[in-house]
KEMAR-352604 format. One record per residue: z, y, x of N, C-alpha, C, O, CB in turn. Coordinates in steps of 0.1 Angstrom, whole numbers, plus 2048, in hexadecimal, padded with zeros to 3 digits. Atoms other than C-alpha are relative to their C-alpha. Glycine has a CB too. Example, Ala and Ser with C-alpha at 12.3 -4.5 7.8 and 13.67 -1.06 7.14 Angstrom:
8007F480984E7D387B80080C80980780C81380C8007F6
8007F57F78477F588980880B7F88098167FD7F2805804
***
This chain:
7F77F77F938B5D1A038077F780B80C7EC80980B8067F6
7FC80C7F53965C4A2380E8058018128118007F77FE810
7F17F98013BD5BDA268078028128047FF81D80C7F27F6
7FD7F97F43D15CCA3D8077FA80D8107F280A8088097FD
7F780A7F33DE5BEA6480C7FE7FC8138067F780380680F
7F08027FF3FB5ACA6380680180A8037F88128057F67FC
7FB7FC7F440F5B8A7C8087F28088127EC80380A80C7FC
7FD8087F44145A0A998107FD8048198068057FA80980C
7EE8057FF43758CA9F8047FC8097FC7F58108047F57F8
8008027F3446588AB98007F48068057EC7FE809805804
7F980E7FD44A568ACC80C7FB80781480180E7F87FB806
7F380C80046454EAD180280680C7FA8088157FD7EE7FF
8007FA7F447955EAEA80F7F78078187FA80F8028137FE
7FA80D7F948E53DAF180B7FA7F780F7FC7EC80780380F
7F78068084A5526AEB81180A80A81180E8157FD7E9801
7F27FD8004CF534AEC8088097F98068057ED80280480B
7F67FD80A4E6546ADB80381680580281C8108117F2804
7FD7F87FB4EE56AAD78098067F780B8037EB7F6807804
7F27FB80650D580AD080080B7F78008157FE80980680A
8027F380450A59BAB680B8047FB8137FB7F87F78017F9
7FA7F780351F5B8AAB7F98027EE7EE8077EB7FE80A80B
8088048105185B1A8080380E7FC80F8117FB8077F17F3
7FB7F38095185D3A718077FC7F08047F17EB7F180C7FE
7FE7FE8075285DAA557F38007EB7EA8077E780580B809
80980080A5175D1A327F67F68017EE7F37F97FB80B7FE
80E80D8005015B7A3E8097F57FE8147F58027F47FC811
7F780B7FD50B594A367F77F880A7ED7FD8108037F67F2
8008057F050A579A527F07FC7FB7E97FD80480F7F1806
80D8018014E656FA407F78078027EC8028067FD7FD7F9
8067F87FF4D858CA417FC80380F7F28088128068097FA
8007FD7EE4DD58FA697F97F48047F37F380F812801809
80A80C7F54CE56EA6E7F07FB7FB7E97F17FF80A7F0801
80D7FE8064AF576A557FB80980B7F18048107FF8067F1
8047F97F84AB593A6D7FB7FD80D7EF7FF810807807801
8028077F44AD582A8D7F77F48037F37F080D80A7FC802
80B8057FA49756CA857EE8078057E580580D8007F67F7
80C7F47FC47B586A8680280580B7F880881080080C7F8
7FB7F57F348B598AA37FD7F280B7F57F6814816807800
80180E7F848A56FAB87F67F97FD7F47EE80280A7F77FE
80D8057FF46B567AAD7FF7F07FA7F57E87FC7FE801811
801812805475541A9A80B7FF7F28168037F38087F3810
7FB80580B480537A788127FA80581C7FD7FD7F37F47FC
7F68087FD49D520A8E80A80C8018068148097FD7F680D
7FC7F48014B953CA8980D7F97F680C7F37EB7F380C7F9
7F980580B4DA533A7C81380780881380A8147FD7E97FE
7F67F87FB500544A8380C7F580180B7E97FF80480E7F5
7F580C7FF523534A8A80C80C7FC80F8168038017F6813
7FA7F980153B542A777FD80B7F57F28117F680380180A
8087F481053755CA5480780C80080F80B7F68047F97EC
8007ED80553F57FA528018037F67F68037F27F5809802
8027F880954658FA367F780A7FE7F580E8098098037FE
8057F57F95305ACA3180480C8037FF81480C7F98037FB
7FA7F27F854B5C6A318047FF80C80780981380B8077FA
7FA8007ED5565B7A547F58028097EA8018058067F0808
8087FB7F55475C1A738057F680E8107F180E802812803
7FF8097F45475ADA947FA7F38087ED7F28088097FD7FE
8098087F953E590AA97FF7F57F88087EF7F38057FC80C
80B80C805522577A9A7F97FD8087F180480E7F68017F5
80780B7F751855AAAB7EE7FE7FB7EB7F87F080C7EF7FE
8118048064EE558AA87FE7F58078027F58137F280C803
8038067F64E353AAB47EE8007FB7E98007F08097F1801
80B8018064BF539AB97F37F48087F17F68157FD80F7FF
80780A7FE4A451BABE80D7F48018147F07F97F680480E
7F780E7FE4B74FFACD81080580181A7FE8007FB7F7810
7EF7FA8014D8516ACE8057FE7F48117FE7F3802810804
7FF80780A4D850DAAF80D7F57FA8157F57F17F47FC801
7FF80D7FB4E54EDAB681380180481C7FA7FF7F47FE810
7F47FB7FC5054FDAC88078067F881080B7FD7FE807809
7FC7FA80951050BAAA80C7FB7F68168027F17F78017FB
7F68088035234F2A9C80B7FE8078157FB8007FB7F77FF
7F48017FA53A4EFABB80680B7FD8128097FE7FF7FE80D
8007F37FC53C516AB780C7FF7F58187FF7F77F280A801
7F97FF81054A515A9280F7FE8028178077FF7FB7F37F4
7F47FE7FF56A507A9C80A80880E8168078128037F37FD
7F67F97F657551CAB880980E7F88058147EF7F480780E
7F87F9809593532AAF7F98128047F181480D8127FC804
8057F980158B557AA880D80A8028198098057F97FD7F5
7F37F37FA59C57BAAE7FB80A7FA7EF80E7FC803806813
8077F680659A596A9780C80A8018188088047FA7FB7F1
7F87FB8045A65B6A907FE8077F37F28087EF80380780A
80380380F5AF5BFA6C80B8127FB8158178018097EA7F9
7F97FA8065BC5DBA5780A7FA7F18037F27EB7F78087FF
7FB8078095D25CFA3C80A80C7F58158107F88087F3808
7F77FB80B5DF5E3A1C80A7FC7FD80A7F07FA7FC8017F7
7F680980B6005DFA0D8018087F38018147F68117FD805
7F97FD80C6085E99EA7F37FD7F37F38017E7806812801
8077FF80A5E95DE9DA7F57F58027EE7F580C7FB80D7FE
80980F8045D65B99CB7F38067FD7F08107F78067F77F1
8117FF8095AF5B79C87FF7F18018067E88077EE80A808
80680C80859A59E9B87FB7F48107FC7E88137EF8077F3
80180D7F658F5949D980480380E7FD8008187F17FB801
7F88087F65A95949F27FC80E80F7FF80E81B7F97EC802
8057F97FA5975B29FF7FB80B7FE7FC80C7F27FC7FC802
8037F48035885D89FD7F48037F97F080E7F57FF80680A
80F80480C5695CA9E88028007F77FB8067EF7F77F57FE
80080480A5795C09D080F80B7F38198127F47FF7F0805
7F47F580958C5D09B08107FD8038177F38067FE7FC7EE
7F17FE7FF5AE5DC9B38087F77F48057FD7EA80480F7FE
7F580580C5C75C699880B80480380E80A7F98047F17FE
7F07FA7FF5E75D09A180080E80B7F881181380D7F2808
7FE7F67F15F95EF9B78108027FD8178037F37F5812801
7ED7FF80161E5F39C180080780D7F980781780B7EE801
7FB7F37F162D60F9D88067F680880F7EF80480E8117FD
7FC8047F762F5FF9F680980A80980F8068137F77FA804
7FA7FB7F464061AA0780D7FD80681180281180180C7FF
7F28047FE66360AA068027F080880C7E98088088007F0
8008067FD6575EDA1980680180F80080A8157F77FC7FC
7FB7FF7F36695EBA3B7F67F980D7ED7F080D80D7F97FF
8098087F365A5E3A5D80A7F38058047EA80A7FE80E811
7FB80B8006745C9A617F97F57F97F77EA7FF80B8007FB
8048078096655BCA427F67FB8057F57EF8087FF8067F4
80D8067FD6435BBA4D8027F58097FF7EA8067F680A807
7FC80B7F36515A9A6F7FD7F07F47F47E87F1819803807
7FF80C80865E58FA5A7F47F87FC7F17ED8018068027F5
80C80680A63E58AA407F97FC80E7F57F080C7F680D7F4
80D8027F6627588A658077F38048047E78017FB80C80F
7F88117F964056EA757FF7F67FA8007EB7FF80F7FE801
7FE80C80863F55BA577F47FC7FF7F47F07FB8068017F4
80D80280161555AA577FF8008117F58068167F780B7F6
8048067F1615550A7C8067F08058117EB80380680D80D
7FC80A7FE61452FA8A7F37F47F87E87F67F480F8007FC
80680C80F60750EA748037FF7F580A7F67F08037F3800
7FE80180F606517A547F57FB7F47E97FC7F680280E7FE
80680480A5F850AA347FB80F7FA8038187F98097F67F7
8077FA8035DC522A267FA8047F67F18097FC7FC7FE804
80480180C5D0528A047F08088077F180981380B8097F3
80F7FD8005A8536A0780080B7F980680C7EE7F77F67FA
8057F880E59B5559F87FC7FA7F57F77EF7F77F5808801
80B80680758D54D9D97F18058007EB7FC7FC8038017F3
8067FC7FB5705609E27FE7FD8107FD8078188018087FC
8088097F5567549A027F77FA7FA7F37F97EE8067F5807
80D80980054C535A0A8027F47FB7FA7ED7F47FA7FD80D
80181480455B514A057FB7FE7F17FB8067E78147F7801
80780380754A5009EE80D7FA7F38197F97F47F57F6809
7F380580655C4F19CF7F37FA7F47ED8027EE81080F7FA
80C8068045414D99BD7F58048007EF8077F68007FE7F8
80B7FE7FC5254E19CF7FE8118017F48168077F67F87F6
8007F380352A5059CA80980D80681580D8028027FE7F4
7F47F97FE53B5229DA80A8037FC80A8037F0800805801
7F37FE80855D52C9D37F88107F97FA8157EE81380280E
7FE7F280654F5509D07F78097F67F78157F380280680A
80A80080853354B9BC8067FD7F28008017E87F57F6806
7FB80680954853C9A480B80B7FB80C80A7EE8047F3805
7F37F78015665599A37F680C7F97F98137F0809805812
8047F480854857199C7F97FF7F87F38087F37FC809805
80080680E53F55E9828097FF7F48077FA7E97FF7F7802
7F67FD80955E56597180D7F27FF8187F17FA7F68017F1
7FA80E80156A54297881080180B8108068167F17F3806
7F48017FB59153E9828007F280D8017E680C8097FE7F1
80080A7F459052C9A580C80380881080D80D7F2801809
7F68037F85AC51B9B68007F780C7FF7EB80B8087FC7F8
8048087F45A850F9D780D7F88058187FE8047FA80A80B
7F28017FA5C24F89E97FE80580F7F58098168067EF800
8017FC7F15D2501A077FC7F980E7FD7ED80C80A804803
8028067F85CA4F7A2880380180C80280D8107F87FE7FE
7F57FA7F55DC4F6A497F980680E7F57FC81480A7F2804
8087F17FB5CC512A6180F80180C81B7FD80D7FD8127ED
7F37FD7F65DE51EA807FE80B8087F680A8118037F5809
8017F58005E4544A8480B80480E81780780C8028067F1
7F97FF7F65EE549AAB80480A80580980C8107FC7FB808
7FC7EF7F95F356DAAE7FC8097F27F18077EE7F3806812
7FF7F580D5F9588A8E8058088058118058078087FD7F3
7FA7F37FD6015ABA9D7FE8077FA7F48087F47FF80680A
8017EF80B60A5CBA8B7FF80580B80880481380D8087F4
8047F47F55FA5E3AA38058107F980581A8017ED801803
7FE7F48076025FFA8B7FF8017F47F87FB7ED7F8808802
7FF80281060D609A698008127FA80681A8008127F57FA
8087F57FF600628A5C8088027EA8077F87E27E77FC806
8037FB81060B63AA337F78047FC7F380E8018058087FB
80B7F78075F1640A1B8038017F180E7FD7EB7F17F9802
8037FD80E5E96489F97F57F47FD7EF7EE8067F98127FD
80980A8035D362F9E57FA8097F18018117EA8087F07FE
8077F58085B663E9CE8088027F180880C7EA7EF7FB7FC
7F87FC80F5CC63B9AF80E8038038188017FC8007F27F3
7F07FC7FF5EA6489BF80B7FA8048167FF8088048047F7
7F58087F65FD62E9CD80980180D7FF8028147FB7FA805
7FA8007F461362F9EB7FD7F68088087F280B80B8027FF
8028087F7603614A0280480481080380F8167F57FE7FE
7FD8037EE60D607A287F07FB8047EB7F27FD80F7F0804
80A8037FE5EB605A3C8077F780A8137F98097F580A803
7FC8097FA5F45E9A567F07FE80D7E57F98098067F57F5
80E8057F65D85E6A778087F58078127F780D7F880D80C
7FC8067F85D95C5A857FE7F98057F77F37FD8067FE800
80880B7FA5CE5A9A9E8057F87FF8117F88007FC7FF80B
7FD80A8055CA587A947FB7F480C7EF7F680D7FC8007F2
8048107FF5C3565AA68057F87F680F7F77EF8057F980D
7FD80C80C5BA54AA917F57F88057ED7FB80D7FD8037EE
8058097FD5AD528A917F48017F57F58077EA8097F5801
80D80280858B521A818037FB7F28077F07F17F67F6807
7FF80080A58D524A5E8088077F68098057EA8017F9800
7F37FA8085A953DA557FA80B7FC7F081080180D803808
8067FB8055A5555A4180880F80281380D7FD7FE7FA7F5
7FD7F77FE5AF57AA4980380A7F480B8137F57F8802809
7FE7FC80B5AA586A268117FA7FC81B8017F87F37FB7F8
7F68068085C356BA1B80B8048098158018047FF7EF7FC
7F67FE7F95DC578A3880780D7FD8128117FD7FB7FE80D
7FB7F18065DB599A2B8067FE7F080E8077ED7F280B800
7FD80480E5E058AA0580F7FA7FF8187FC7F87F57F67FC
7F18078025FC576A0D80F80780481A8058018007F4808
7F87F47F860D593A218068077F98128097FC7FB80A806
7FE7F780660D5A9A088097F77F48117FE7EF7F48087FD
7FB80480961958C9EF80E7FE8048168017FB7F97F67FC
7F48027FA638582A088088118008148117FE7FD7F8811
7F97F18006425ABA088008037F380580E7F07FA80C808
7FD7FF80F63F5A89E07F98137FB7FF81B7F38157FD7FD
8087F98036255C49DF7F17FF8017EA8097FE805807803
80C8058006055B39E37F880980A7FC81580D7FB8007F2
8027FE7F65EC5B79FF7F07FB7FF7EB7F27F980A7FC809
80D8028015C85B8A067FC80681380380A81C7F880B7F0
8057FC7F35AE5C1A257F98087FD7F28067F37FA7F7807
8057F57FC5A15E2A2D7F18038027E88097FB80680380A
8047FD7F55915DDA4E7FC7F18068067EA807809808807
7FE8097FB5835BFA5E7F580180F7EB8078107FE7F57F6
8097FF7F35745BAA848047F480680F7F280980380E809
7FE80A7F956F597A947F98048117EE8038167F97F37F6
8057FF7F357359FAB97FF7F88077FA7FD811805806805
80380D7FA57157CAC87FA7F57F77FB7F67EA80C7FB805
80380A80456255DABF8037F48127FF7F681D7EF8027F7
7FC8097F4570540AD87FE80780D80880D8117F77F4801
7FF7FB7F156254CAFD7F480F7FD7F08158077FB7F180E
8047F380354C56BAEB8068087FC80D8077F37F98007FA
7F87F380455958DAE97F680A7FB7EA8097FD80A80680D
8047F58095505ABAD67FA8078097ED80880780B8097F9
8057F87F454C5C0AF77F27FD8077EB80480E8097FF80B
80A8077FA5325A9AFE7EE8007F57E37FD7F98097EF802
80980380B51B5AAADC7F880A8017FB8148078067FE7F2
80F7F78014FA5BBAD58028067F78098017EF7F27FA7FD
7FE7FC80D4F85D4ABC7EF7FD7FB7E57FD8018068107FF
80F8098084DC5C4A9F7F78118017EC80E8058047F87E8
8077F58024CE5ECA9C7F780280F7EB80681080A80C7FB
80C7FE7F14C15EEAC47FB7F48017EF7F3805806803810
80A80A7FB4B85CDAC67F37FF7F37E87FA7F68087F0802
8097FF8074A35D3AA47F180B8097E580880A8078057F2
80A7F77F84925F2AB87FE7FB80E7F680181580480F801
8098077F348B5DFAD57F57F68027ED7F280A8097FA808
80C80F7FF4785C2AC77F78097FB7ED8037F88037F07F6
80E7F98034605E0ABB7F58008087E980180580280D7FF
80D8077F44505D6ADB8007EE7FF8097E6802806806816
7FE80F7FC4465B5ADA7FE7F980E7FC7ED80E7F77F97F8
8028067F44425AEAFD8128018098177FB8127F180A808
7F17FA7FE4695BDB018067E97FF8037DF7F98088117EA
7F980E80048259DB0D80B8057F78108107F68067FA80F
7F37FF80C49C595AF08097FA8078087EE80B7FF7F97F0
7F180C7F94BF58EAFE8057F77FC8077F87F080C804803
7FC80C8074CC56DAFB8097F680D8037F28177F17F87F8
7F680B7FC4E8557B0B7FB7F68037FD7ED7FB8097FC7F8
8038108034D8538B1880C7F68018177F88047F67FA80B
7F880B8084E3516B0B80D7FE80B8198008087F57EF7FE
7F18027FA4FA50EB2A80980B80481280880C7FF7F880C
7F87F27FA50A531B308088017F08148047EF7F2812807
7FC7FE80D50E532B0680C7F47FF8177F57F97F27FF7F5
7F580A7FF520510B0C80C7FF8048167FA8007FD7F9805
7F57FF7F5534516B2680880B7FE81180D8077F980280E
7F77F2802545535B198067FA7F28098037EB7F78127FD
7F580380A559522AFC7FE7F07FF7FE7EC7F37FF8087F0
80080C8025564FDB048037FC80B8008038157F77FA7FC
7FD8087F45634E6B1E7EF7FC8067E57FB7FE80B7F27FC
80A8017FB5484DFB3B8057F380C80E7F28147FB80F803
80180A7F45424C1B4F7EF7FF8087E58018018057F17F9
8097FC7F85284C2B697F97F38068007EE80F80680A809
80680B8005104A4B6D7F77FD80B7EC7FF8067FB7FF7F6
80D8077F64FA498B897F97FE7FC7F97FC7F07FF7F7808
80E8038004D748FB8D7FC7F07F37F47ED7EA7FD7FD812
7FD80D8064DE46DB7F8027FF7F27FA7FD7E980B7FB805
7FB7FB80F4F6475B617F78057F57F58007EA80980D802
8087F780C4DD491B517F47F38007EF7F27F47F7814808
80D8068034C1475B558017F87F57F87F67ED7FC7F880B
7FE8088094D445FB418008007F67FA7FA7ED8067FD801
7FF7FA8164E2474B237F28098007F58137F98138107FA
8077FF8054C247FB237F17F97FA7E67FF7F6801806805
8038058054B3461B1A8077F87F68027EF7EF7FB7FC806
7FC80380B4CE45CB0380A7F480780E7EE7FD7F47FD7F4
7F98077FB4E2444B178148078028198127FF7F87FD80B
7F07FF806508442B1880580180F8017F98178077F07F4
7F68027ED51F44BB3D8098027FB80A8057EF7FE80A810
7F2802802540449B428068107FE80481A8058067F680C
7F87F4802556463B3480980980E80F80281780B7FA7F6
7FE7FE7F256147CB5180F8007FD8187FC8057F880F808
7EE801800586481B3F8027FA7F08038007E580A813804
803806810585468B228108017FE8197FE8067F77EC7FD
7FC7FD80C59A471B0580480A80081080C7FC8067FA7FB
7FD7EE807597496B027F58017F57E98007F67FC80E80E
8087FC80C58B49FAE17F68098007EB8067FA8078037F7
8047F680157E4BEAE47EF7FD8077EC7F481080B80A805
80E8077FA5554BFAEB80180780E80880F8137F08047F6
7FD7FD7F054B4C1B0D7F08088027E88067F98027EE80D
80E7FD8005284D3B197FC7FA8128007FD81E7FC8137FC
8038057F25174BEB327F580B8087EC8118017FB7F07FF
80D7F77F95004D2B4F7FF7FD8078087FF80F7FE80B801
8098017F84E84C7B6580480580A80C80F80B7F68057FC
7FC7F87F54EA4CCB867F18088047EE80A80F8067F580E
8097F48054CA4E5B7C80580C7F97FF8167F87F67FC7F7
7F57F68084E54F9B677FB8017F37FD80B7EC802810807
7FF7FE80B4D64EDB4A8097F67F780C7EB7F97F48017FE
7F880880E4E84E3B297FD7F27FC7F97F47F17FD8077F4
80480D8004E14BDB288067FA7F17FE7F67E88067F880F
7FD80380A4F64B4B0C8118067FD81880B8067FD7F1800
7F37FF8065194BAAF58047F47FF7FF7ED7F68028077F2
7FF8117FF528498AFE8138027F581A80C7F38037F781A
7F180480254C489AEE8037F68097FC7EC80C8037FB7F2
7FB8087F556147BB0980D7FA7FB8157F880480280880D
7F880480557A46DAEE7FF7F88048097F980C8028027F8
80280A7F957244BAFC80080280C80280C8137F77FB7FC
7FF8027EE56F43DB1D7EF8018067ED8068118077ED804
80A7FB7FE54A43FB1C7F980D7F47FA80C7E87FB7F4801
8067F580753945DB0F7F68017F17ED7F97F17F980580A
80880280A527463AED7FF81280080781B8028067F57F1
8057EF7FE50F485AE98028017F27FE7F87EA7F0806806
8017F880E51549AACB7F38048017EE8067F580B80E7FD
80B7FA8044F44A6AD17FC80281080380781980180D7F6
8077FF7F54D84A3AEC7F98108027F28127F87F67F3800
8087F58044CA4C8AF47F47FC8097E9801806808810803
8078017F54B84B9B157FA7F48007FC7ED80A80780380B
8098118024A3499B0B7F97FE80C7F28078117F27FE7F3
8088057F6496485B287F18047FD7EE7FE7F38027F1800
8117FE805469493B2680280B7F87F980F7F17F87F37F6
8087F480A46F4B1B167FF80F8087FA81980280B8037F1
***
């Protein structure tokens, strides 16, 4: 019995990075299992995790965009969030079971003021317990739904913008009197939006969880800007169809500092040689580019002469 064609894959449709719009219910692996089928290469990796009930902008990087990913991670982020008051879950969020509920309806909008003022700025952080972070080799949230009591310490995070856009009465399924709360957040890479809503609700002494989540920025990517994963799935039904993608120095250049290199320069760091820093001791990474407009390298100019986080543009290749 002869077996059946395997249907034809597409090919590698380059190296850079692309913006997506993460639906709802997928986790951030799931979108970049897909994508690699949809891009045509195993090399496939995100910047930044999603929950699966959130929706919003995920960083794909793909082939050598890859690479860029790492700078990507810590750029600060902008979300907008729904936030319950009058009622604790297990995880900090609308997944997880309810433990407590208290009529929030006697909470004041003064009040709220306050609780937001007091979670804006540089503050020390506690973690979901249900995060990613690891806690001997192991996730925190692998471990929580394991039954296991996890305490994370805090850690200092910095939340530059908390707005109440709107505060809305509801009912909660067992009858509660809850405050819905919609609201936009900047934060620095690593904060946790769950725990902002957790602690909210703990400072107004009726406990607090997340709804609603939507990450509309990542550093110099916006939401307005992202693909949705369902058309670009029906577009790669043609394999001859171009898959959109950000190249490396346009993906660079939209959330990283850019210095701009002559003929010379690119020759150099692309044999791995060392030039002089163009404004030595700025920390932050820099993306060098060709005077071809391509991506040459992610240099550090903390010194006086230059050292690359990572060559994308090797001298012969």
């Amino acid at each position: 019995m002869s077996r059946p064609a395997s249907r034809p894959r597409r090919p590698f449709a380059g190296d850079g990075l692309v913006v997506l719009d993460k639906p709802a219910g997928w986790t951030s692996h799931d979108v970049v299992a897909r994508c690699r089928g949809l891009y045509g290469t195993r090399k496939v990796g995100h910047a930044g995790t999603l929950d699966p009930m959130a929706t919003g902008v995920l960083v794909i990087g793909v082939g050598r965009g890859t690479k860029l990913l790492t700078f990507l991670v810590g750029c600060d982020k902008e979300y907008t969030a729904t936030i319950r008051l009058g009622q604790r879950t297990v995880t900090d969020d609308a997944e997880g079971e309810v433990t407590a509920s208290v009529d929030a309806a006697a909470v004041t909008d003064d009040a709220v003021a306050q609780g937001v003022a007091a979670l804006t700025g540089d503050i020390e952080q506690v973690p979901s317990s249900v995060s990613a972070i690891k806690v001997d080799g192991e996730r925190s949230y692998a471990r929580v739904r394991s039954g296991e009591q996890v305490d994370l310490p805090a850690r200092p995070v910095t939340v530059s913008e908390l707005v109440v856009l709107d505060r809305r009465a509801a009912t909660a399924d067992d009858g509660t009197a809850v405050a819905d709360l919609d609201v936009r957040a900047v934060v620095s890479s690593g904060t946790y939006i769950r725990a902002l809503a957790r602690d909210l609700g703990e400072a107004l002494g009726v406990g607090g969880h997340l709804t609603a989540l939507t990450r509309t920025r990542v550093g110099g990517y916006h939401l307005d800007d992202a693909e949705d994963l369902a058309e670009l799935t029906a577009r790669a039904e043609d394999l001859e169809a171009s898959m959109p993608l950000v190249p490396l120095a346009d993906a660079a250049a939209a959330s990283l500092a850019v210095r701009r290199l002559d003929e010379a320069q690119a020759r150099a760091l692309g044999y791995g040689q060392r030039i002089d820093s163009e404004q030595p001791g700025r920390t932050e990474p820099v993306a060098a580019i060709g005077p071809d407009g391509t991506l040459v390298a992610v240099l550090d100019e903390s010194g006086a002469r230059v050292r690359a986080h990572v060559v994308l543009a090797p001298a012969g290749s």
